[in-house]
C-alpha positions in Angstrom: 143.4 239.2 -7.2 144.9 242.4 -6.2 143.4 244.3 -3.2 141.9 247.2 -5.2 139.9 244.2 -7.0 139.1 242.5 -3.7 138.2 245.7 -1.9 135.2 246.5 -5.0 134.4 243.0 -5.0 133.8 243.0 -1.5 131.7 246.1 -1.6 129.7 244.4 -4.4 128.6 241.6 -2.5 128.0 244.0 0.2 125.7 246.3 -1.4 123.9 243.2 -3.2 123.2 241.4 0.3 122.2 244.9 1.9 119.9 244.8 -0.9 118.6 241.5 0.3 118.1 242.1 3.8 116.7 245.8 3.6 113.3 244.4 3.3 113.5 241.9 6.4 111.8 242.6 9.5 110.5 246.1 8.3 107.0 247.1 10.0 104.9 249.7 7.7 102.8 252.4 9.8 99.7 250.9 8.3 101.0 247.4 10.1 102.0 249.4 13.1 98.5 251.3 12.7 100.4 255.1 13.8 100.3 257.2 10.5 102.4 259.9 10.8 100.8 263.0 8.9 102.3 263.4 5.4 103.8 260.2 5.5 103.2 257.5 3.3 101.8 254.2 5.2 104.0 252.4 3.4 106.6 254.2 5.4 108.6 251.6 7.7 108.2 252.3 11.7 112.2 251.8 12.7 114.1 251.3 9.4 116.7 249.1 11.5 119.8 250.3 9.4 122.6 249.8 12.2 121.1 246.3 12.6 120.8 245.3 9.3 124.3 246.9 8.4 125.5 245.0 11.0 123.8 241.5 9.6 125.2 242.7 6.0 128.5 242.8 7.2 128.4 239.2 8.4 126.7 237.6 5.2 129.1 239.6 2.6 132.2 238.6 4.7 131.1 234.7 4.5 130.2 235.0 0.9 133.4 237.1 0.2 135.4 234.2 1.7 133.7 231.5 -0.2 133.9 233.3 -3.4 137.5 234.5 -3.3 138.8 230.8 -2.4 136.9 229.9 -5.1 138.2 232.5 -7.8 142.1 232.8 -6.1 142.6 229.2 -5.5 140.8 228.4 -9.5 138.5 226.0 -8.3 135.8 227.5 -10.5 137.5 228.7 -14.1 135.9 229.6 -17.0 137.4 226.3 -18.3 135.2 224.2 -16.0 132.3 225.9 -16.6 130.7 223.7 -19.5 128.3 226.5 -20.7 130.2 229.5 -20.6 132.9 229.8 -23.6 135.9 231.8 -22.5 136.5 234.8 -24.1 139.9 233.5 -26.0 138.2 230.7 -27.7 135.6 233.1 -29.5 135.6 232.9 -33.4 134.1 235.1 -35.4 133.0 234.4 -38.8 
């Protein structure tokens, strides 16, 4: 895997775990029972972002790790993967 590949891999799996753990500990101002005027209640009462960035940042470097020993070192192939038919063995009739 080159590093171009690895860097937008790893920003992949970054932007799928923030995706994740955006929702986690959030607080709507309906929970938090302080509406702000013209605010939707739905509206969360700290967002957390710095936190949750930081939490991201750990999860997508363990996954990252896992999955590019994985991928680099071919434990998992397309070979060994009894349902999935590589690409080169494809006939077309």
């Amino acid at each position: 895997m080159s590093i171009t590949s690895a860097i937008v891999f790893y920003l992949v799996i970054w932007a799928v775990v923030f995706l994740i753990i955006n929702p986690l500990w959030q607080t709507s101002q309906a929970e938090d029972g302080h509406v702000i005027p013209g605010t939707p209640a739905s509206a969360p009462v700290d967002a957390m972002v710095k936190r949750k960035a930081m939490w991201t940042t750990l999860w997508a470097t363990v996954a990252f790790i896992v999955l590019y020993c994985l991928i680099e070192y071919e434990i998992v192939t397309l070979e060994s993967l009894s349902w999935a038919e590589p690409p080169s063995a494809r006939t077309y009739e």
